[in-house]
C-alpha positions in Angstrom: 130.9 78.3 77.5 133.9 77.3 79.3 134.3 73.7 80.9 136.2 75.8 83.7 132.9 78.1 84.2 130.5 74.3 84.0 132.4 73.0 86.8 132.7 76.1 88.8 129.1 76.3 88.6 128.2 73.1 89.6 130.3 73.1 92.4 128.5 76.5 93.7 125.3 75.4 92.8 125.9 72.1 95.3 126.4 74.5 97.8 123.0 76.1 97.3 121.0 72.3 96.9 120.9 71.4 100.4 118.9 74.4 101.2 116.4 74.1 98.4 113.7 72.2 100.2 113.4 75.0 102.7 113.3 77.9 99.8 111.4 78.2 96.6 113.6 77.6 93.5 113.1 80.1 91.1 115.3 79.1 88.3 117.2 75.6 87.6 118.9 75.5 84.0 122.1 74.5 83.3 123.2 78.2 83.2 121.3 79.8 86.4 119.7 78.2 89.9 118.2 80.8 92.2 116.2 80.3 95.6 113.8 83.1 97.3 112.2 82.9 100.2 108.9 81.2 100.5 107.6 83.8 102.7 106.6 87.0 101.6 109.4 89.9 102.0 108.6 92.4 104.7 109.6 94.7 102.4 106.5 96.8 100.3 108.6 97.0 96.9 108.6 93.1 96.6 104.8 92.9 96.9 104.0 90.2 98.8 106.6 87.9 96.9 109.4 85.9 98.2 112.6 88.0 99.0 115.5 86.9 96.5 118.2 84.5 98.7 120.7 83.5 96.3 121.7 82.2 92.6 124.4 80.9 91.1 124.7 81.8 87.6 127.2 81.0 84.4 127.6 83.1 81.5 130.6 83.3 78.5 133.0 84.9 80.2 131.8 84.3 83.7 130.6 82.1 86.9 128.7 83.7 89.6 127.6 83.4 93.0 125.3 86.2 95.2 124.1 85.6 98.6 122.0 88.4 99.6 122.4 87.8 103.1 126.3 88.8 103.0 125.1 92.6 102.0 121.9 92.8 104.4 124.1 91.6 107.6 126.9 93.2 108.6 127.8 90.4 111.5 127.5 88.2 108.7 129.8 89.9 105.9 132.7 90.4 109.2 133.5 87.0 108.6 134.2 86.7 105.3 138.0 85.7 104.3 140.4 88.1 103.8 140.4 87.6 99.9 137.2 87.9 99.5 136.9 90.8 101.9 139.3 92.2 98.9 137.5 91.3 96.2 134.3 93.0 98.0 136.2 96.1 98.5 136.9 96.3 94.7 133.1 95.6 93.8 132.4 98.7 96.2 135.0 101.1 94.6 133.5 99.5 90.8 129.7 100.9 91.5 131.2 104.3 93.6 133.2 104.7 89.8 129.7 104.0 87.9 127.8 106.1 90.4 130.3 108.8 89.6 129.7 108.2 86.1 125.8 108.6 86.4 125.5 104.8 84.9 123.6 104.0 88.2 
């Protein structure tokens, strides 16, 4: 594992910490922090469990960072930065190409 990938995931993780006292932390290792709701989901395929809020996570190759809310709120995702807004347009034309594909 990178030091590059360490460092990028600490500094995404330290955006997450601040909001851990008001969700339930699933997961804190050196390689993945993830925070879920402490209320049950509204939604019948969680089953009464927390709804998933956000990780950071760090693999070989790779640093990562999801926030849920960005693909559940469209006033939220419109104001995104314009690179990012890029990079989310290449993620959506990825999984049309592995629909396609029948991989999902």
């Amino acid at each position: 594992m990178s030091a590059d990938f360490e460092s990028a995931f600490k500094a995404l993780k330290a955006i997450y910490t601040p909001y851990a006292d008001r969700l339930l932390v699933k997961a804190d290792t050196p390689t993945n922090y993830a925070l879920y709701s402490r209320v049950p989901s509204p939604f019948p395929q969680h089953k009464g469990h927390g709804m998933y809020f956000g990780s950071v996570q760090i693999g070989n190759a790779y640093a990562s960072f999801h926030l849920m809310p960005l693909y559940m709120n469209a006033a939220l995702t419109a104001t995104i930065s314009p690179a990012l807004k890029k990079l989310s347009r290449l993620a959506n034309a990825g999984f049309d190409m592995f629909q396609k594909k029948g991989w999902i």
